[in-house]
Structures are given as C-alpha cells and as structure tokens.
N, C-alpha and C positions, 0 to 999 in steps of 0.2 A: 899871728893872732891865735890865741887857745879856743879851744871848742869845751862850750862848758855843757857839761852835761847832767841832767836832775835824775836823782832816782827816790822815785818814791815809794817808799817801803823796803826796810833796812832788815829784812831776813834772811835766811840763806841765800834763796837767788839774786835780789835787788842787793846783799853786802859782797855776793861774790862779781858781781855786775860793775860797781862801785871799785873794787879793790884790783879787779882785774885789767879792767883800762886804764886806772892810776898808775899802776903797773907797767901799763900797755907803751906812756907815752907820755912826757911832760909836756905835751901840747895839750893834752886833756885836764879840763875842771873839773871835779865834780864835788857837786852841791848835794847832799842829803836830805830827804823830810821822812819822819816817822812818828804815827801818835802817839806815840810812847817813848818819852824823852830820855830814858834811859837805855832807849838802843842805840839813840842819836848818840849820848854823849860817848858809849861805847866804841861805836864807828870813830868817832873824833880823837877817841885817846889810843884808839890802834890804829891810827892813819889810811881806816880804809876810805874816808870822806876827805876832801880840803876844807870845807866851811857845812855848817850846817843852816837849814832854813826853819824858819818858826811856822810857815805856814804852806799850801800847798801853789798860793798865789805869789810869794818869795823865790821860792823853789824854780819856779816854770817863769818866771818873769823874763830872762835873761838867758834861757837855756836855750842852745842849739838841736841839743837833742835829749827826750825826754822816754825815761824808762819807768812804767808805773806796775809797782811789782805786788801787789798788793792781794789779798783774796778773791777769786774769780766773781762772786759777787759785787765787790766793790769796785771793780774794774771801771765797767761804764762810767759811775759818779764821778771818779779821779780822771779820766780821761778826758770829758768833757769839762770838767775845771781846770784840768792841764792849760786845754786849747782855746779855753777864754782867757787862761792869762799869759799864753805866749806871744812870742812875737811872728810877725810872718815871716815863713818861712821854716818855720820852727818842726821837725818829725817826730811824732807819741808815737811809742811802741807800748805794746804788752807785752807780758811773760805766763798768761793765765792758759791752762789746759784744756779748755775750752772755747771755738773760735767765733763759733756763727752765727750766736746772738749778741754776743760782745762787736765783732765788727760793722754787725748791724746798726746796731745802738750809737754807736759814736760816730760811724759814718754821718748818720741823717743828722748829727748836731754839729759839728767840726764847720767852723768856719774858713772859707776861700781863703789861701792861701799859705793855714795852718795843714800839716801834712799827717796821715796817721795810717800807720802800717800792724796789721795784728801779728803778735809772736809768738813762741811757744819755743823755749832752750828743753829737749828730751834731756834733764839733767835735774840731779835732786840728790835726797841723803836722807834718813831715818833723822837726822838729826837738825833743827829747825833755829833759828834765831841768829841773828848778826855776830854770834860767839860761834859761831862755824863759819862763816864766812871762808869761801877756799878762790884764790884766783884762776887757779888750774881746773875749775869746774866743769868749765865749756873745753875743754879739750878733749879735740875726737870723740863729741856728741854730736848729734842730730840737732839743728837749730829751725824750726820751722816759721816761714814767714809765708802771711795770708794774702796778697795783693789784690785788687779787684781792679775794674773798670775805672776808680775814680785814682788809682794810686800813680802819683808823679814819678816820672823814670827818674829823675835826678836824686829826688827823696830815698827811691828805691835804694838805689844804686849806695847812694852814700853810708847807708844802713847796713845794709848788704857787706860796703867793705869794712865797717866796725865791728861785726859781729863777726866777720872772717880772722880777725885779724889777732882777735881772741883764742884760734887753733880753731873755732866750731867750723861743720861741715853743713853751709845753708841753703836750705830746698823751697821751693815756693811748692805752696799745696790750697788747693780751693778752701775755704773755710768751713761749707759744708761736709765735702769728703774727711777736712780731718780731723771733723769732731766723729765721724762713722771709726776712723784708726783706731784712736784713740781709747777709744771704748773699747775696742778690742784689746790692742795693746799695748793697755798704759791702766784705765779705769778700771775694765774688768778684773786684770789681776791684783790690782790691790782687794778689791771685793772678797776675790776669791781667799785672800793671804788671809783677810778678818775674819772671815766665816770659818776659814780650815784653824788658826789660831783659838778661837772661841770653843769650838770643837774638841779640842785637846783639853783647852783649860777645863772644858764642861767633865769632860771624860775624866780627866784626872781626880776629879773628886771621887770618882768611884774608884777605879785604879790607882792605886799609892803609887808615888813616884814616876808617873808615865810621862810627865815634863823630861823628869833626869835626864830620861832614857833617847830624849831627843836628838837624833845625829845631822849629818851636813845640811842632807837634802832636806831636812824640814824645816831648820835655820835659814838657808837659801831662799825657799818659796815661802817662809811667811815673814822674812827678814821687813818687808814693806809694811806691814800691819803696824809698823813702830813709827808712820808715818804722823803728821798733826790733824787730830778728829778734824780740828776747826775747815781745814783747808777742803780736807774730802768729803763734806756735809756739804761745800758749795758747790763742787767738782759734780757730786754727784747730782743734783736739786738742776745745775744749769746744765746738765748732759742727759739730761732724765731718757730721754726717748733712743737716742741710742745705745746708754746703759743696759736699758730695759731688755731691748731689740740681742742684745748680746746674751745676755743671763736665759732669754729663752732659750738661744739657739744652744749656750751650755747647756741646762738643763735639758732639752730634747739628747743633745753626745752621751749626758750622764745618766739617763734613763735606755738608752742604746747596750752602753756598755754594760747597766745592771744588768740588763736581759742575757747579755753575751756570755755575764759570770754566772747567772742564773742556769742556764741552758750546758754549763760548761764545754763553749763553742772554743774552743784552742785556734785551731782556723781566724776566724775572725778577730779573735783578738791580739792574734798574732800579727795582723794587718794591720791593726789597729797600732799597736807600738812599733810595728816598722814602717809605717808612715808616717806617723809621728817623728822616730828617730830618724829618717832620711830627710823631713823637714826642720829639725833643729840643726842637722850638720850644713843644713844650704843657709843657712840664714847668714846674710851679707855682716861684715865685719868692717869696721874703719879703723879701729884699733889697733895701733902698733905696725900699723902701712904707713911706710913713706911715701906722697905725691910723687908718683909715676910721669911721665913725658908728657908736658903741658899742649895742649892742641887751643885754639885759636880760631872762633866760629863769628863769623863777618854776615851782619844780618839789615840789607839795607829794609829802612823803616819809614812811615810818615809820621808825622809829628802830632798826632793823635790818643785821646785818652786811651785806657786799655791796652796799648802797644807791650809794654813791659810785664803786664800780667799774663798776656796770653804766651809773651814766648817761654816767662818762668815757670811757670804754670804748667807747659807742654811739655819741656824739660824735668822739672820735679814731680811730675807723674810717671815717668820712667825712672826714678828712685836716683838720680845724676846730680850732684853735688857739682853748683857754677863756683868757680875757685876764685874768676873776680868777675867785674863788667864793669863796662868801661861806657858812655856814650858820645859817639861821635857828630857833635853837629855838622852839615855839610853845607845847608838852609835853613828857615825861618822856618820850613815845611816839611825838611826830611833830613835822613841823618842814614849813621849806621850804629847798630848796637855791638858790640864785642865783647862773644863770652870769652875765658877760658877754661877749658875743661881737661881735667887728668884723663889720658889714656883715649886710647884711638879707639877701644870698640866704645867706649862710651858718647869721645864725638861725633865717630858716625850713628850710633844711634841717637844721637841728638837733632844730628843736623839731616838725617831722614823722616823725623817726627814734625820739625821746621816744614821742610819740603812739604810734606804733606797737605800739611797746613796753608799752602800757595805761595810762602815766603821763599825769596831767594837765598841762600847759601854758601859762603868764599870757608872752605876748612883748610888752616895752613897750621904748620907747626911752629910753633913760638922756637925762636933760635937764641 
C-alpha cells in the first residue's frame, strides 16, 4: 500500500521535498497544492508531483504524511487546515526557519490524534521557485526536528526515517533553543550579506567600478543577499527577538574591533583573527564522510508522553546525528527505544548523556 504524501507549497524546498521521495521510492504519492497554478502545472509537467490538488483540503484529505512548505508566516494557517482535513493518524511537518511560535500555534489547535512535528531542512539556494527544484538537496544537510511533550514516538519515528532516507542528517533541538541558533547562524548572516551588499552598491556610486573589482570572498559572503525579500521579511518579523539579541551582540564585536583599529592594537587583533581562524577550522563537517561503524543504543522506556522528546532532544543537543530508531513494544506500558548512531565516541556520548538523565542504557555494535 503507497504512502501518499501532500506538499504544500511547490518552491524550492516543498519541489525538492516532492521530487526527492518520488525518487526516493515507488511506494511514495505525492500530491501537490500551490496558489499559483502555474507552479502546479510546472511540477506536473516535469514530474516532480503524480497528481495535483485544487485546494489545500484535497491535498490533506487522503495524506499520510503532510509537508507544508510555505512562508514562515503562513505556516500556522496551512498547518491547522492541514489537520482539520486530515485523517487520523495523519503527521504535518514544517520546513519554516523559525520554530517556537509556529509550534506553539499549531500544537494548541491540532486535533487528537492528527500528529504534528516542527521541521527545519539547513538547506536552500539563492535561487527560488519549483524551476529549481533539486532532489539531491537534503544531502549531507542538517535536518532539524522540534519534538515536544505532546509528540507520538511512532509519528516521530516514522518521520524521522523519511527524512533520513533523503541522505539528510536529523537532529531533534528544543524549539525555543533553535530559534536562538538560528539567529545566529542562519538569520544573522543573511542580515549581514544585505547590509555589506547595499554597502558596496551605495559605495560604488561614488567609486567607478568598485562592484568590477569584486573578488571570491565578497561573492561568498554576500552570495545569500540574492535570497527571496518575501521569505526574509517573515523570517525576520517572526524571529524578531532573537535577531535583535544577535545584531547587538555584533555590533557590541564591531564597535570592539573599531576601537582595536583605532588604537592600532596589533596584539589584539591578532587574537582576534586567530580565534576566529581556529574556530572556523573546528567547525564539524558531514560533507563527503562516509557513515563510520554503526553502534546500537537500547533504551528501556514507559509508554508515556514526552519519552521520545526527551531522549532526542538529550542526544541532538550534543550535535549527534540518530541514523535511524526503531520502537520496540515489549507491553501496553513499556517498550524499548533503539537508536542507531555512527561511531563509538559519539555512542558513548550519547549513551552517558541518557545515563545521566536516570535512563538505562544496553550500547552493542550493530553486526
């Protein structure tokens, strides 16, 4: 039996979402809706959809699992329409960069037994519309899922392994922490890309040619400024507070460092770019790593709300990518959860962070 799947909102992420599972699996449907029936029909004539829907109640009707990829402001609205017209059983995911008032919102409306998990694919492109659509998107990206106290292990799980299955590498992160990331790095620097961009262009009017003159590293850092206004006027509006919170604490570094050039302290500012460059060379990479020696983390559980969140949650705050999970019913009452996780220092930090937490722990290596 196929698993149909609705995506709603057919732009880069929702057509790479769409074309990627289609890809992924002839056991997968997927159903399309976008308000603009010219991305629909787009989708339908390069086969990144099987059938398109005319409404968003068509769409969700029938669907096992529901992706609503839409601009972070419209999130909530389609969410909750999603899940009055699903069936039970049914899990809504997002794809919006911003988590904590979106999960908020649709938690308190989602009806019993409809399931809804918040997302966030670290994955994008300067270039917007279902005319880019790439299936290869999610590969060896960052896929972030928000879980809470109300989220069903089974929902999870199922999620969990569709969006693994994509190549993405998926982390569960509080929703509040990772709208704080986020801001940092993901928001700010587009901020930053549009301001330094604006900057040159202003500049250039006085300066003939000083665009020309532009080399790697200015193309690099303000390559994202080419991103869609529309998207990051919500991005920013719904992140407001930790935007904010970030752009001080630059400007506080960037009124530091004037003083340092002011003063022409060599010293310090020599500290200044070699901690910088010793924190860009550490920064973790999953890129072009093959999945290392699979480990095997046995986590007897009760059968209690919450259970699923707190152990992803303890895990994906130590930066540990679960490769799959699995849930083991044993009773009506309790069970076992089993991860698996690449590489040994990462299971035994895993399964020391569990411990901690007063959970028991079996670590074996998958043979």
């Amino acid at each position: 039996m196929k698993t149909t799947i609705a995506v709603l909102g057919l732009g880069l992420i929702g057509g790479s979402l769409a074309v990627a599972f289609k890809q992924q699996s002839e056991e997968y449907e997927v159903v399309g809706y976008n308000h603009n029936a010219p991305a629909v029909e787009e989708a339908l004539a390069r086969g990144i959809i099987d059938r398109a829907a005319a409404s968003v109640e068509e769409a969700c009707a029938d669907a096992d699992v529901i992706f609503v990829c839409v601009p972070v402001r419209q999130i909530p609205n389609y969410c909750i329409l999603a899940a009055q017209s699903a069936k039970p059983g049914a899990i809504i995911t997002d794809v919006g960069s911003t988590k904590e008032s979106i999960v908020a919102e649709v938690e308190a409306e989602v009806p019993e037994g409809v399931h809804f998990i918040g997302g966030h694919p670290m994955a994008g492109s300067e270039r917007t519309g279902v005319s880019a659509a790439n299936p290869a998107l999610f590969k060896n990206v960052h896929y972030l899922l928000t879980p809470t106290e109300r989220t069903d292990m089974v929902a999870y799980k199922k999620l969990h392994s569709m969006i693994t299955s994509l190549g993405a590498n998926v982390m569960a992160i509080d929703p509040v922490k990772h709208d704080h990331a986020v801001a940092v790095i993901s928001h700010l620097p587009h901020m930053i890309a549009a301001v330094l961009m604006n900057l040159a262009s202003n500049e250039a009017n006085a300066t003939e040619n000083l665009l020309l003159l532009a080399a790697g590293g200015f193309k690099d850092t303000t390559r994202i400024a080419a991103g869609s206004p529309r998207m990051w006027i919500d991005i920013c509006l719904d992140n407001r507070d930790a935007i904010m919170y970030s752009i001080e604490k630059m400007s506080d570094m960037l009124e530091t460092l004037q003083h340092m050039i002011e003063e022409e302290d060599k010293g310090r500012i020599t500290d200044l770019l070699e901690r910088a460059q010793q924190a860009r060379l550490n920064l973790p990479s999953a890129l072009g790593k093959g999945i290392g020696k699979l480990y095997e983390l046995y986590v007897p559980v009760s059968d209690k709300p919450g259970v699923i969140s707190d152990i992803t949650l303890t895990i994906g705050q130590l930066g540990i990518n679960i490769e799959d999970i699995e849930i083991l019913h044993a009773t009506d009452v309790s069970g076992q959860v089993r991860l698996t996780i690449p590489e040994k220092e990462n299971a035994d930090r895993a399964a020391k962070a569990l411990l901690d937490k007063g959970y028991e722990v079996d670590v074996r290596t998958q043979e």
